[in-house]
C-alpha positions as CSV (number, residue, x, y, z in Angstrom):
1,X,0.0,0.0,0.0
2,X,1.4,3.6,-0.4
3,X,-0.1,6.8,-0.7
4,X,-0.6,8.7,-4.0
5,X,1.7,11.6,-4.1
6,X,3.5,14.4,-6.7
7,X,7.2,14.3,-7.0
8,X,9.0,17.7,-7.8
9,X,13.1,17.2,-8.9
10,X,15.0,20.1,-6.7
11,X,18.2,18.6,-7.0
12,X,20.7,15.9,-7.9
13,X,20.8,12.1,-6.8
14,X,18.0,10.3,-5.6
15,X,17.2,12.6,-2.4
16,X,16.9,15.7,-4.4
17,X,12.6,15.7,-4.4
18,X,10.0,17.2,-2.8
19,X,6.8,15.2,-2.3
20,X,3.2,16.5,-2.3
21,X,0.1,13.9,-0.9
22,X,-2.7,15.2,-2.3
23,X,-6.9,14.1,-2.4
24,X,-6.3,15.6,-6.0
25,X,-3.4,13.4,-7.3
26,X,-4.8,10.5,-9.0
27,X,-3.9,7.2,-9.8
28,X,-2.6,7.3,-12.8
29,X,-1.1,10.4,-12.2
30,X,0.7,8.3,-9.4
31,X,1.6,5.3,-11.4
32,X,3.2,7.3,-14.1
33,X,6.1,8.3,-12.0
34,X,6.5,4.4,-11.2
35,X,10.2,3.3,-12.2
36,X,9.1,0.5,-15.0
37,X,5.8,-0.7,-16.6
38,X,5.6,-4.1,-14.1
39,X,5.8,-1.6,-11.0
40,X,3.4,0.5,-12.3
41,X,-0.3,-1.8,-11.6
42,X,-2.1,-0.9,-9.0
43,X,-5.0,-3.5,-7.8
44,X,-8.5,-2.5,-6.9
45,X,-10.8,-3.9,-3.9
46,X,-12.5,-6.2,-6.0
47,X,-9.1,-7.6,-7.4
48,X,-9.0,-5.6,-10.7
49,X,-5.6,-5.3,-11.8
50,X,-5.8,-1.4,-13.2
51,X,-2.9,-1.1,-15.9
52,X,-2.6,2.1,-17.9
53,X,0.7,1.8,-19.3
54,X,1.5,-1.8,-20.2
55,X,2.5,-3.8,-17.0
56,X,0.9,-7.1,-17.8
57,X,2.1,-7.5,-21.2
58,X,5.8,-6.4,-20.4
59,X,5.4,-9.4,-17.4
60,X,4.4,-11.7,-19.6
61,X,7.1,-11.1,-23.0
62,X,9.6,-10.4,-20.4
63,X,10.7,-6.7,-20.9
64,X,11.9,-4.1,-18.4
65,X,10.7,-0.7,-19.8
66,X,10.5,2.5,-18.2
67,X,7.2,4.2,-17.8
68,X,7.9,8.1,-18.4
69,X,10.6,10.3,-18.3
70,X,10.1,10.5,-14.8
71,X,12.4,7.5,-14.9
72,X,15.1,10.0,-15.3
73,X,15.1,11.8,-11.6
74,X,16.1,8.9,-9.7
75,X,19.5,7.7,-10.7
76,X,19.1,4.5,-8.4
77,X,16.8,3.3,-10.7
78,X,19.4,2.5,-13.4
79,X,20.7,0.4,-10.8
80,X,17.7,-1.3,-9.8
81,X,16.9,-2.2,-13.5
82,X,19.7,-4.1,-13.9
83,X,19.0,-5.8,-10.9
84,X,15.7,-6.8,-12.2
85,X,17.1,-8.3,-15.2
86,X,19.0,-9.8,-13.0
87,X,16.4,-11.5,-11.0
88,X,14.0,-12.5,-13.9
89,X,16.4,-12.8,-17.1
90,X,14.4,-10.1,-18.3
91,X,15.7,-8.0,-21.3
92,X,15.3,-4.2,-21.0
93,X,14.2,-2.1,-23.7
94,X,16.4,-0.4,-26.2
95,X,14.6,3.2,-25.3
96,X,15.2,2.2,-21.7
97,X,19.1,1.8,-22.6
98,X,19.1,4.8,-23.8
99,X,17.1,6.6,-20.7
100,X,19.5,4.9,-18.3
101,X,22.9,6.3,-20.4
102,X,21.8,9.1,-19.7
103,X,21.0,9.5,-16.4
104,X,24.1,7.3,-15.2
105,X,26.6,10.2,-14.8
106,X,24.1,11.5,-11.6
107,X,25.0,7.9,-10.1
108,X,28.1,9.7,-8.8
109,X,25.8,11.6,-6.4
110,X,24.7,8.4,-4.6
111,X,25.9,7.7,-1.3
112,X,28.6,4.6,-1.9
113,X,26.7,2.5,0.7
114,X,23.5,3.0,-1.4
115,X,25.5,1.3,-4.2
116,X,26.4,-1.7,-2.0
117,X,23.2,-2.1,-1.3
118,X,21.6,-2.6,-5.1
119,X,25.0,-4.3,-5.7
120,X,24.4,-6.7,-2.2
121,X,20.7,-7.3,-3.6
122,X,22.1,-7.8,-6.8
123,X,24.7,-10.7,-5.9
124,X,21.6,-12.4,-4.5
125,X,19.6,-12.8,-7.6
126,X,19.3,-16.1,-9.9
127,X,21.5,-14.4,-12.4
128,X,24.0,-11.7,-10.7
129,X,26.0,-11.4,-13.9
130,X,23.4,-10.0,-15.7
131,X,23.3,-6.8,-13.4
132,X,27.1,-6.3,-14.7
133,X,26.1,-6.9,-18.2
134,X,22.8,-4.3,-18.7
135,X,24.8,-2.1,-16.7
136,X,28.1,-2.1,-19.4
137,X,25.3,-2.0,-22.1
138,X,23.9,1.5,-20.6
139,X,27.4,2.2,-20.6
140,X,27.2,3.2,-16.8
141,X,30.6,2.1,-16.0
142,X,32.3,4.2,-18.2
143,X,29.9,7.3,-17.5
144,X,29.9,6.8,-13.3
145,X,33.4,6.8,-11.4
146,X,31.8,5.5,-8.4
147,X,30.8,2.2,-10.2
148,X,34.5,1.6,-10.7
149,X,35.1,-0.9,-8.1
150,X,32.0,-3.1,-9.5
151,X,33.3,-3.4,-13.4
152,X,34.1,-7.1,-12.6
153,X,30.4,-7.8,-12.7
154,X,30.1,-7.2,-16.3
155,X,33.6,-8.6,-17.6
156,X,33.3,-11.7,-16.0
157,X,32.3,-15.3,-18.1
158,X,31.3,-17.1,-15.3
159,X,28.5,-19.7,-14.1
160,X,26.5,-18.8,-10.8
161,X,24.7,-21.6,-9.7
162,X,22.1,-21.6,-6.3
163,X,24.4,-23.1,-4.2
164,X,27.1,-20.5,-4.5
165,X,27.0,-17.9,-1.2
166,X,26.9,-13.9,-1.5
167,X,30.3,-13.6,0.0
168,X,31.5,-16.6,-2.9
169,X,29.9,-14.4,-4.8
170,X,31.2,-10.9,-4.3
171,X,34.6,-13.0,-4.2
172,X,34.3,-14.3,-7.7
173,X,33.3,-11.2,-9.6
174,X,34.4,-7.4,-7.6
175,X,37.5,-8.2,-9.5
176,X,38.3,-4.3,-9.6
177,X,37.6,-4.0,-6.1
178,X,40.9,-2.6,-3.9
179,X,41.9,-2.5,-0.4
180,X,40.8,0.9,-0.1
181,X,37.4,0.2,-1.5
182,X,35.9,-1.7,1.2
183,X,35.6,1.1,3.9
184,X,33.9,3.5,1.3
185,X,31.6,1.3,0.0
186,X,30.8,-0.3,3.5
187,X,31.4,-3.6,2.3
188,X,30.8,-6.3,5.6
189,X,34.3,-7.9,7.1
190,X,32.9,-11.5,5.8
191,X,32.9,-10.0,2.2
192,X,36.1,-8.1,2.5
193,X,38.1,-10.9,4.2
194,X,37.2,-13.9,1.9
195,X,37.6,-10.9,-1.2
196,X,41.1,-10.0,0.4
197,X,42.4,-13.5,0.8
198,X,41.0,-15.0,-2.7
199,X,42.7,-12.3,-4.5
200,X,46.3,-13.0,-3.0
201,X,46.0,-16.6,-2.1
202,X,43.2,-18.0,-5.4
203,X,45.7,-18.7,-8.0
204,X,48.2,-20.9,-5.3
205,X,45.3,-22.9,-4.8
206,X,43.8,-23.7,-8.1
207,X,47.8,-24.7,-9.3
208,X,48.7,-26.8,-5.6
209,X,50.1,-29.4,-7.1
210,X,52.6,-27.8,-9.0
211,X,53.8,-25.0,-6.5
212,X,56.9,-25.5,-4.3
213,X,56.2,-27.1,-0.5
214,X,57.5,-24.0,0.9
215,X,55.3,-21.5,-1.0
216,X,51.9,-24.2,-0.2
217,X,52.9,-23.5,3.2
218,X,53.1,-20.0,3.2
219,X,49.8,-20.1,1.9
220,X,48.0,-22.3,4.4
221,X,49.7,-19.8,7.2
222,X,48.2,-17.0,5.2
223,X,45.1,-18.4,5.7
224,X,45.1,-19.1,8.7
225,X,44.3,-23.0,8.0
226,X,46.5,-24.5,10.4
227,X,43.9,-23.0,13.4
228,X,40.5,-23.0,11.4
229,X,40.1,-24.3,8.1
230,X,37.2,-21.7,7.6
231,X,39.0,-19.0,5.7
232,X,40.1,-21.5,3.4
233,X,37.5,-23.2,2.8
234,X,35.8,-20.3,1.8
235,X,38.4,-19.1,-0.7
236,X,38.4,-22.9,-2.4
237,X,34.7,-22.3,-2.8
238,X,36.0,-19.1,-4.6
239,X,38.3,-20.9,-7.0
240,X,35.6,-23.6,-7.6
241,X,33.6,-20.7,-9.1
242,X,36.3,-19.7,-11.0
243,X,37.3,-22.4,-12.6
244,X,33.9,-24.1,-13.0
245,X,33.8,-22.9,-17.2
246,X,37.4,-24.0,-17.7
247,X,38.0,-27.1,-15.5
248,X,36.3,-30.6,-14.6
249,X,35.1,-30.6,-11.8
250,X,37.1,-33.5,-10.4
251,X,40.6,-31.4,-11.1
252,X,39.1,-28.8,-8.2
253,X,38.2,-31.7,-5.9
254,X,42.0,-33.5,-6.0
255,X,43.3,-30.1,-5.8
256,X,41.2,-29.8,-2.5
257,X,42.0,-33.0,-1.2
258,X,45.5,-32.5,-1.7
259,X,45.3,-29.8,-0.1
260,X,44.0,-31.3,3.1
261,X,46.2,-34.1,3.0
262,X,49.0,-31.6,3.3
263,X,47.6,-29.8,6.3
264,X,47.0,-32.9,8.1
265,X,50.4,-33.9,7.4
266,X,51.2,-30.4,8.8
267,X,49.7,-30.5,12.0
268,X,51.5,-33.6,12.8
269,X,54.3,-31.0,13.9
270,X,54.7,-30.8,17.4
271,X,54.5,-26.7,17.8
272,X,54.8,-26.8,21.4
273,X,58.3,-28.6,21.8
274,X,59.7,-26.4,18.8
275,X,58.8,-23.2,20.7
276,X,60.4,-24.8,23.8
277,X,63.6,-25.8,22.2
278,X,63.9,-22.8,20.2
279,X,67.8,-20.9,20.8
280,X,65.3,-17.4,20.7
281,X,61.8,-16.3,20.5
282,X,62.6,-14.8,17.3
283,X,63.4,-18.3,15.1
284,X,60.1,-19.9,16.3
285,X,58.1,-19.3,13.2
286,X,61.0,-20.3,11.1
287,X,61.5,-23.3,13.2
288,X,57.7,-24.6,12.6
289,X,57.2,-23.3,9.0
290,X,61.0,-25.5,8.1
291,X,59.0,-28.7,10.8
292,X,56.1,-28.3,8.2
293,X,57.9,-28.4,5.4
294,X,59.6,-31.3,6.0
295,X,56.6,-33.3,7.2
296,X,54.9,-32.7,3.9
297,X,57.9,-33.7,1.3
298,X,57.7,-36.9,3.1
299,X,54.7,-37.6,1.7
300,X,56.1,-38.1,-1.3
């Protein structure tokens, strides 16, 4: 339910309206300032579906189109198109390509954590991709600085399956994302951390096998894994994303079970009487990391 109200553009981004509720505005009046043709029904007491501009048909063929040029005042709503098409594998209409070009440079008014969050909404639809994809086909990448950090999401050839978590996910595709992104753009610690560590520690993982013993260890202290396995476990699930196009499946599972089999093999070391034999506090690590090292090239 929501009231029937004017909107007046005052200024830039999507805050920049003033709102008038009114006996006087009428429905349609109200519905034409609706973002696209599916949001624009409204339904009466009796269960009549009242459509002036098209909803039901664009639902039922599949098509995102804007309503009027109100469409232009809120730049969010390029954003939130592409995260329609997202959702429902819905193509968007050429005229509404060129409406959203054109209003994507006031994107760059938008409070960054009002990205994340059509971005976070985004990464939970059936076809995340897509968002990326409509939005480099507006060409709002190129025309909004502030989208920078999510150009991953429309580069990307990758398959997204059900299964695959948010934090996978944002993994997997904010491929421009850096360090100094994540405070600006509010990103969660769950996202940033798994992000962080994929992009350093991804490409060891997928290649185990072949990397030296020293540099497989390295990793696995990187991760943490020799205390909690749950920081790499969550950056395998990253490479299994990555490498689901290009790789059998069975080449990611041996490469995870190797990697287990090293760790166990690993935590055979006896940390405690290294540290207590140790000539200075100093060559402790050294000690264990060399301990590890060994353990594993006897598995071979």
């Amino acid at each position: 339910y929501a009231l029937a109200r004017r909107e007046k553009k005052v200024g830039v981004g999507y805050n920049g309206f003033v709102c008038q509720y009114d006996p006087q505005v009428t429905l349609e009046e109200d519905l034409c300032r609706r973002d696209l043709t599916i949001n624009s029904m409204a339904q009466a007491d009796d269960g009549t579906i009242i459509d002036y501009y098209g909803g039901q048909r664009d639902l039922k063929d599949g098509i995102l189109r804007h309503v009027s040029d109100a469409f232009a005042e809120d730049p969010v709503r390029v954003l939130r198109t592409a995260r329609f098409a997202a959702r429902y594998g819905f193509t968007v209409d050429r005229d509404t390509l060129k409406l959203m070009e054109r209003v994507a440079p006031e994107l760059n008014y938008v409070p960054t954590e009002r990205i994340w969050a059509e971005f976070a909404k985004g990464l939970s639809e059936a076809h995340p991709t897509v968002m990326g994809q409509v939005l480099n086909q507006c060409k709002a990448f190129e025309q909004a600085s502030i989208l920078r950090p999510y150009r991953g999401f429309g580069q990307l050839l990758v398959q997204i399956v059900d299964t695959d978590s948010m934090v996978t996910r944002f993994a997997v595709l904010a491929t421009s994302f850096e360090p100094s992104d994540y405070e600006k753009y509010n990103i969660p610690i769950d996202f940033k951390r798994v992000h962080a560590a994929a992009q350093k520690h991804a490409l060891t993982l997928t290649l185990w096998p072949h990397v030296s013993i020293e540099q497989r260890v390295a990793t696995l202290n990187g991760l943490r894994a020799f205390n909690d396995s749950t920081l790499l476990d969550a950056v395998q699930d990253v490479v299994a994303v990555q490498r689901r196009m290009d790789t059998p499946p069975a080449w990611t599972a041996m490469t995870r079970q190797l990697v287990n089999v090293d760790i166990n093999a690993a935590k055979l070391v006896d940390t405690h009487a290294i540290a207590a034999a140790a000539p200075s506090p100093s060559e402790i690590s050294r000690l264990i990391n060399e301990a590890r090292c060994l353990a594993i090239a006897d598995l071979s």
